[in-house]
Every structure is written in structure tokens, then in C-alpha cells.
N, C-alpha and C positions, 0 to 999 in steps of 0.2 A: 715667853709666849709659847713657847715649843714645848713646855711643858705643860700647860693648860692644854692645849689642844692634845695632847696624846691621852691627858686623864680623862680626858671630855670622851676620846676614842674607846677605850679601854671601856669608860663609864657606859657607852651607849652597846659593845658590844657584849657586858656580861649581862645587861637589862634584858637584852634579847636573847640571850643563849637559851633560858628556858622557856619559853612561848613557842607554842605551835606555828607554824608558817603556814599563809591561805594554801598555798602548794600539797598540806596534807590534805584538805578537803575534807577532813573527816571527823569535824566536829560532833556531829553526830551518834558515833560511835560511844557505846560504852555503858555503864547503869546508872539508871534514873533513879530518883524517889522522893515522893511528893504524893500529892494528890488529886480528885476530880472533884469535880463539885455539878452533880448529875441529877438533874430540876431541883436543885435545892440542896441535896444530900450529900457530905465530904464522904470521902472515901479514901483509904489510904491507895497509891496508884504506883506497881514497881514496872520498870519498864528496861527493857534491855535489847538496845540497837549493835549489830556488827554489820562488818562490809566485809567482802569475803569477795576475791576476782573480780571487783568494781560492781559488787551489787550487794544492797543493803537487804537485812532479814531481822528478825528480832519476836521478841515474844509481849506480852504485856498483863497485869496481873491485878487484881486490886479482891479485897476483902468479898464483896460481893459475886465478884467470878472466880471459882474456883473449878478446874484447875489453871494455870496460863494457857492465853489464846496466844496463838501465831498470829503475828502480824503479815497484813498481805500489802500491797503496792507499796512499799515504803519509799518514799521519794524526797532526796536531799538538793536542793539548787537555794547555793550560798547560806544563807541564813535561816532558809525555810523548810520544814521538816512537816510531812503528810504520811497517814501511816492509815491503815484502817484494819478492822477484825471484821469477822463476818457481820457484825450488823451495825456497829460505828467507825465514823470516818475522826479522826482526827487532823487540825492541821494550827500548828505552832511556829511558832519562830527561836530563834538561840539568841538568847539577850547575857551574853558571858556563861554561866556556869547552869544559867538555869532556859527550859524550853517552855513557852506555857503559849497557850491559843484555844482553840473553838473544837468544841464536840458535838458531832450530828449524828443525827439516825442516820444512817445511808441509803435507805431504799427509798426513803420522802423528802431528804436532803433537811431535814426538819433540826433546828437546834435545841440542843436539851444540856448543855452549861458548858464549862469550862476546863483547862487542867493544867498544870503548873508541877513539873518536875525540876527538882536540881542534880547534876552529875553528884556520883558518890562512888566514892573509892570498896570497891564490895568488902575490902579487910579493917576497912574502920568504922562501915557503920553497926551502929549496935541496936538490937534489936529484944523489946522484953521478953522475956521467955513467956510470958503469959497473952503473945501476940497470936494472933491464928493464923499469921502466914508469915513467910520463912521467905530470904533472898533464896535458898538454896530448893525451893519448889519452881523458881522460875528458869532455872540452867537447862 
């Protein structure tokens, strides 16, 4: 019996060794890529959230706006993730690996579609060379 129970210990402590703990807080954090869907129209959508001294900044990018806008108010509380550039608000939620939610104008609060990023490790994803934008335009 003393033995079940210590594999069962072992078992539960290395399941957890790799997982974030709510205590980072920073799910948030890190590159996106995905896309919008903007009255209608997909669009590829690169996005890149940091926290720096307990305050989040980040850029956001997609085929149609060239070059990266700076994201302003960025505001993380638990699962919910709101971010806007000078003329849309965005506001998501983190459902594991991916952020997706609602797209507004800002000045009319007016909705104009959707958007849906998943986390990506910026040294593996790959990108065609015959794409017209590059992770390496959003740094």
C-alpha cells in the first residue's frame, strides 16, 4: 500500500512540474498568431503581449495594418485579456493555449467581428517566404 501511494505522489508531482502556477499571473505574456475576422474579412493577426515591472505592453499586427500598432490600456484580470490601438478595442478571454473574443471600434463602441490567436513559440513557427509579413516586423 506504501507503495501505491508514493507512485501516485511521484505520479502527481511530475504531472505538475511543467505547468505554470496561477501565482505567475502571466498567462498572457508572450506571441500570438492567428487571426481577425473584420465585418466579414479574415485576416492573418500577429500579436505580442510582455509585462515588464507589473505592467503589460505589447504590439499587434496583421496584413492590412502595416506597420505594428502599439497596444494601449492592456489589461490582464485572470482569464480576461483587453487591449486596444488607437481605433479598436479588443477584449478576449485565455481558453488554454489560445485568446479569442470581440472587436470594436472604440470611438462608437460599435462591433465589427471577432479574433482568435493561439500562443506560438516565435522559433518554430514557420512562415512562407512569399508572406508579406514577417514575426520579425513586429519586435
Amino acid at each position: 500500500m506504501a507503495k501505491w501511494t508514493m507512485v501516485a505522489m511521484v505520479a502527481a508531482l511530475a504531472g505538475c512540474a511543467g505547468m505554470r502556477t496561477m501565482g505567475d499571473g502571466d498567462f498572457a505574456s508572450g506571441h500570438w498568431i492567428g487571426e481577425i475576422d473584420r465585418d466579414g474579412s479574415l485576416q492573418p493577426l500577429l500579436l505580442d503581449i510582455a509585462r515588464e515591472n507589473g505592467a503589460y505592453r505589447g504590439r499587434v499586427q496583421s496584413v492590412a495594418v502595416v506597420p505594428a500598432r502599439t497596444l494601449e490600456n492592456v489589461e490582464v484580470q485572470g482569464d480576461r485579456v483587453r487591449f486596444e490601438t488607437d481605433k479598436l478595442r479588443f477584449v478576449g478571454q485565455l481558453k488554454g493555449s489560445t485568446l479569442a473574443g470581440t472587436v470594436s471600434h472604440k470611438p462608437e463602441d460599435a462591433p465589427v467581428g471577432e479574433f482568435s490567436v493561439s500562443a506560438a513559440d516565435r522559433d518554430r513557427v514557420v512562415f512562407s517566404p512569399a508572406s508579406e509579413w514577417s514575426p520579425n516586423d513586429i519586435q
